[in-house]
Each structure stands twice: as structure tokens, then as C-alpha cells.
C-alpha positions as CSV (number, residue, x, y, z in Angstrom):
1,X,74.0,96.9,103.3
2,X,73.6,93.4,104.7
3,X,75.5,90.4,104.3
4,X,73.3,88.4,102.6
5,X,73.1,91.3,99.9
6,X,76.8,91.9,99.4
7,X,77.4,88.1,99.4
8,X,74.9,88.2,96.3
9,X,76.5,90.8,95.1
10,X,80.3,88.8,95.2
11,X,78.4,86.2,94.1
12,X,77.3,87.7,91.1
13,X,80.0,89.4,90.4
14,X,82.1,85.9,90.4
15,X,79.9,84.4,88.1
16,X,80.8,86.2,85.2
17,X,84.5,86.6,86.0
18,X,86.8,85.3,83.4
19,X,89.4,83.3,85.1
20,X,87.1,81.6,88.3
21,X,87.5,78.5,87.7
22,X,91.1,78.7,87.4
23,X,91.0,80.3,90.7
24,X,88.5,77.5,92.2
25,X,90.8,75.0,90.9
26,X,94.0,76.4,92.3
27,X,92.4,77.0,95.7
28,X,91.7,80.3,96.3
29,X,89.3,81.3,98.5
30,X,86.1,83.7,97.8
31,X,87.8,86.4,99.5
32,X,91.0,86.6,97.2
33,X,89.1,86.0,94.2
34,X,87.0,89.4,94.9
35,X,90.1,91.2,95.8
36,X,91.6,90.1,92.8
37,X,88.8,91.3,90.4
38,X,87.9,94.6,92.9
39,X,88.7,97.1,90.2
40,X,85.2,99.2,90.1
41,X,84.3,101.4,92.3
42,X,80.9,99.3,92.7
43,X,84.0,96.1,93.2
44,X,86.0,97.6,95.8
45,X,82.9,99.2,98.4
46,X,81.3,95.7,98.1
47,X,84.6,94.6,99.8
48,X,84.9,97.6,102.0
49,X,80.9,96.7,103.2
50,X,82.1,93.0,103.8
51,X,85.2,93.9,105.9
52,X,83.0,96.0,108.0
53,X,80.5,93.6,108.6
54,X,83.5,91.6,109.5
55,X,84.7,94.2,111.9
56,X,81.2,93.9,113.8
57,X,80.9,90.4,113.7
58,X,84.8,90.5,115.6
59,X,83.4,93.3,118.3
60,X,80.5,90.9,119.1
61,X,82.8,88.3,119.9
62,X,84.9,90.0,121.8
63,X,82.1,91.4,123.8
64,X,80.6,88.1,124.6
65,X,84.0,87.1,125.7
66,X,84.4,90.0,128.0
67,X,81.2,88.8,129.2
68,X,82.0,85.3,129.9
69,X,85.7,85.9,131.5
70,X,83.3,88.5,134.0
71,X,81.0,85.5,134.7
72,X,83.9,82.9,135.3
73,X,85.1,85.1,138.2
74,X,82.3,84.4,140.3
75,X,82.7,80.5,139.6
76,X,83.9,78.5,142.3
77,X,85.7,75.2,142.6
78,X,88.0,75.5,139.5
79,X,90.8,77.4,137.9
80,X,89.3,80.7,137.9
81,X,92.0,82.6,136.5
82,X,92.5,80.2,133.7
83,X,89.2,80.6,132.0
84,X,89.5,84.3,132.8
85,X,92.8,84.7,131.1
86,X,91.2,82.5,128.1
87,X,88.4,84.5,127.8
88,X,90.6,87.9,127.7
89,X,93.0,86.5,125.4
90,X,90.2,85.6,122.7
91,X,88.5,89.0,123.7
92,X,91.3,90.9,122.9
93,X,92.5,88.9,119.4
94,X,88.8,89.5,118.1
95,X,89.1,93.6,119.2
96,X,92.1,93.7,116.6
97,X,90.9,91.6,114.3
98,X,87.8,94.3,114.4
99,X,90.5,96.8,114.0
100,X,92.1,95.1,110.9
101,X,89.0,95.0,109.2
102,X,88.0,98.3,110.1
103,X,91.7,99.0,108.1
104,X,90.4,96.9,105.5
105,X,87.2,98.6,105.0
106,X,88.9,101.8,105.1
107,X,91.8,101.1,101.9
108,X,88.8,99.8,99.6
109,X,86.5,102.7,100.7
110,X,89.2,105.1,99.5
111,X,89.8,103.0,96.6
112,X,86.2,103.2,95.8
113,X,86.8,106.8,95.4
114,X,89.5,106.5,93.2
115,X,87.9,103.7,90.7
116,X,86.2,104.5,87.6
């Protein structure tokens, strides 16, 4: 499913929540607002489709990151190992982030199952 269609689907969902615009007013992001209302089956693998979209999103980083730390050890005339370690670090944050989301996806998959 793409983003843009489970984003409409959130979307849509949200506008015909009871309780929104208490939510909107106290703060809350999209994110817990959905979680909040995920009680459907139809509620909780629109999350689990998100969170993996988020998990790809994270692995592209991290790729392009392990890509630029490569390309900074051929530079010359600067602090090589600098950008290289920079590069790694970010590389290696997004890879578990991917795995957190991957988690993510995973509980509201199973709740999905479970859900009326």
C-alpha cells in the first residue's frame, strides 16, 4: 500500500474521530492520535503499513550514508575519519530505527489479527 494511500486512509479515519480536536489542541501528534483510536483490524494494519514504510524509508538512509562515509574515504585534504565516523554513526542509528519500526509493524500486524 503506498503512503500517500494509508495517509488518506489516517486521514479519514481522523476526520470522524470523536475526541480530535481535543487531541489537536493538547498537542498530540498524528501518530499518537491513530494509535490511540487503532482499535479495528482495518485501524491497526493501516499503522502496521505506515511503520513499514517507515522502516524502508530508515534502510534508504542508512544506505545512502554507507555510501557517503565510502566516498569520504577517498577525499583528501580534510579530516577523513571525521566525516567517515559521521556518516557511520547516522548509518547505523537509521538501521535500528528500521528495526524499531519493523517491531512496530510487527505488534499492530498481530493486533490486526486479533481485532474485530
Amino acid at each position: 500500500m503506498s503512503r500517500n494511500l494509508v495517509m488518506a486512509l489516517l486521514l479519514g479515519t481522523l476526520a470522524f474521530a470523536p475526541g480530535l480536536a481535543t487531541a489537536q489542541e493538547e498537542g498530540a501528534s498524528l501518530e499518537e492520535v491513530v494509535a490511540e483510536m487503532a482499535d479495528t483490524k482495518a485501524g491497526h494494519q493501516a499503522l502496521a503499513n505506515y511503520y513499514t514504510e517507515k522502516a524502508g524509508a530508515a534502510r534508504k538512509l542508512a544506505a545512502r550514508h554507507h555510501s557517503m562515509h565510502r566516498a569520504y574515504l577517498g577525499g583528501k585534504g580534510m579530516n577523513k575519519q571525521a566525516f567517515v565516523n559521521h556518516c557511520k554513526r547516522i548509518a547505523e542509528q537509521q538501521e535500528a530505527m528500521a528495526k524499531e519500526y519493523d517491531a512496530l509493524a510487527k505488534l499492530h500486524e498481530d493486533e490486526a489479527k486479533k481485532a474485530p
